[in-house]
C-alpha positions as CSV (number, residue, x, y, z in Angstrom):
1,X,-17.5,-6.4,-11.0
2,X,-14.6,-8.7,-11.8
3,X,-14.6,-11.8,-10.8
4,X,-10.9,-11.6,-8.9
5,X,-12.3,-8.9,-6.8
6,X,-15.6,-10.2,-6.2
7,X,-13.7,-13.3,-4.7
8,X,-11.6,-10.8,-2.7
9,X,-14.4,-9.5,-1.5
10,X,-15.9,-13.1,-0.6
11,X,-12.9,-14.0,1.1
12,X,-12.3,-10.8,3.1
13,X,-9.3,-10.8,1.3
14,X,-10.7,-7.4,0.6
15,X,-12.9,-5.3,3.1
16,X,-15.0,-2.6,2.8
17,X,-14.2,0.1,6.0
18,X,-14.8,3.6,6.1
19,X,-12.1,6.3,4.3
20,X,-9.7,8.0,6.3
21,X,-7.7,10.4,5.8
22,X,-5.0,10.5,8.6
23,X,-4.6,6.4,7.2
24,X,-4.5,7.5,3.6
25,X,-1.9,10.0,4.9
26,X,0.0,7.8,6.8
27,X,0.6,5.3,4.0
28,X,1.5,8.5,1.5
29,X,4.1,9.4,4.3
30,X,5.4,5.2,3.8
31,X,5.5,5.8,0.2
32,X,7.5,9.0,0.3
33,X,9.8,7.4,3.3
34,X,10.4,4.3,1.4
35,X,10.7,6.0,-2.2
36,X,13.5,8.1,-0.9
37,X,15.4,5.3,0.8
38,X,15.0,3.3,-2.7
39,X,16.9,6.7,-4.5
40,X,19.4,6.9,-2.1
41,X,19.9,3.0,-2.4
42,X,20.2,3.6,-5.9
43,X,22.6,6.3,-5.6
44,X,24.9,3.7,-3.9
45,X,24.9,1.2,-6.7
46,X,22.7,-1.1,-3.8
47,X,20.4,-2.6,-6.4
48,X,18.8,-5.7,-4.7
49,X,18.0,-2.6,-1.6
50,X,16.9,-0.8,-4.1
51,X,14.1,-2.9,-6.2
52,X,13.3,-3.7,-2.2
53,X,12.3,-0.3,-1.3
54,X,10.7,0.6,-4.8
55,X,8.2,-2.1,-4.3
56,X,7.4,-1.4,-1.1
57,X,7.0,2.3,-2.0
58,X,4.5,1.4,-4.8
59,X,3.0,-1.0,-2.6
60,X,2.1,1.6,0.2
61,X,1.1,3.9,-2.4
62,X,-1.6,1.4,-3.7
63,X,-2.6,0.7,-0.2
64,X,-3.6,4.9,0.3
65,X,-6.0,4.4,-3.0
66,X,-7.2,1.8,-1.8
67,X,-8.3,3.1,1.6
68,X,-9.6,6.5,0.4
69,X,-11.8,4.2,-1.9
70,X,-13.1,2.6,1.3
71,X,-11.1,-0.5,1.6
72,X,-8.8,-2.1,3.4
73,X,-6.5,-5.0,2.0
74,X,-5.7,-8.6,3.3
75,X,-3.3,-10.2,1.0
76,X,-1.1,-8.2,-2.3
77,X,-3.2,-10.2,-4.9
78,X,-6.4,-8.3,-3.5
79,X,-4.7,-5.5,-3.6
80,X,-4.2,-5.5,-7.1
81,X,-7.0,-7.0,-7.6
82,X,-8.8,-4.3,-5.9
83,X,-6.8,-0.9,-8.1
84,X,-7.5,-3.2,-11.2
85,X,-11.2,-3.2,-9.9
86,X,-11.6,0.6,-8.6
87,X,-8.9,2.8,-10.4
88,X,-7.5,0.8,-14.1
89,X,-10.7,-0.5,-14.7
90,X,-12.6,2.6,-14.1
91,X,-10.0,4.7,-16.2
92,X,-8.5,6.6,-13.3
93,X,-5.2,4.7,-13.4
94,X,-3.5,3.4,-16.8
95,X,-2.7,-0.5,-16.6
96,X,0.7,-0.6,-16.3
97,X,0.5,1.5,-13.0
98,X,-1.9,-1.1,-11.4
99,X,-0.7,-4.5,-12.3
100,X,3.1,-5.4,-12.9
101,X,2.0,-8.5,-14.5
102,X,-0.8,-6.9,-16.7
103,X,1.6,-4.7,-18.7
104,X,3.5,-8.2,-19.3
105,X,1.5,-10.1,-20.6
106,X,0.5,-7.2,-22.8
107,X,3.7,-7.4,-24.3
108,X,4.2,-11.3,-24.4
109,X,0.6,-10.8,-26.6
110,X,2.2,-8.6,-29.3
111,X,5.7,-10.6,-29.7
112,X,5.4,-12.6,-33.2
113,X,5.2,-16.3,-32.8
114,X,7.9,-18.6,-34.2
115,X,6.8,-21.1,-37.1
């Protein structure tokens, strides 16, 4: 176990709680509601409106994992914390989907230094 989530877990930043579907399906309908809204903001050159609802799309889209693995989140860096943990970690989702910074700092990694 990581030590990020096993201090979420300390903190109750992250909390163990029984799956359910009708919340996993409730957040999925958040996803889809907000995911639309950030197209159509798109579509109307509303950028700022746009980044808005894309991250709250993704964000209630990691929240459904996260519950049908049994959790419940307190704060966004659990949250990641916790799809790093459960999903990336165990191979399920690729890094990039589960941590914006993660895919970052991947890159920052590879760029050549200057002498």
């Amino acid at each position: 176990m990581s030590y990020k989530f096993q201090d979420c877990l300390s903190r109750r930043g992250v909390v163990k709680r029984p799956a359910n579907r009708a919340t996993v399906e409730r957040e999925l309908t958040e996803t889809k509601g907000d995911l639309d809204s950030a197209k159509k903001s798109l579509l109307e050159s509303d950028f700022k409106w746009t980044i808005i609802k894309a991250y709250y799309s993704m964000f209630h889209a990691c929240k459904s994992l996260l519950f049908s693995a049994g959790y419940v989140e307190k704060s966004h860096e659990c949250l990641i914390a916790a799809i790093e943990e459960l999903f990336t970690d165990r191979g399920i989702l690729p890094l990039l989907q589960s941590s914006p910074t993660s895919g970052e700092r991947r890159l920052h990694e590879r760029q050549p230094t200057m002498v």
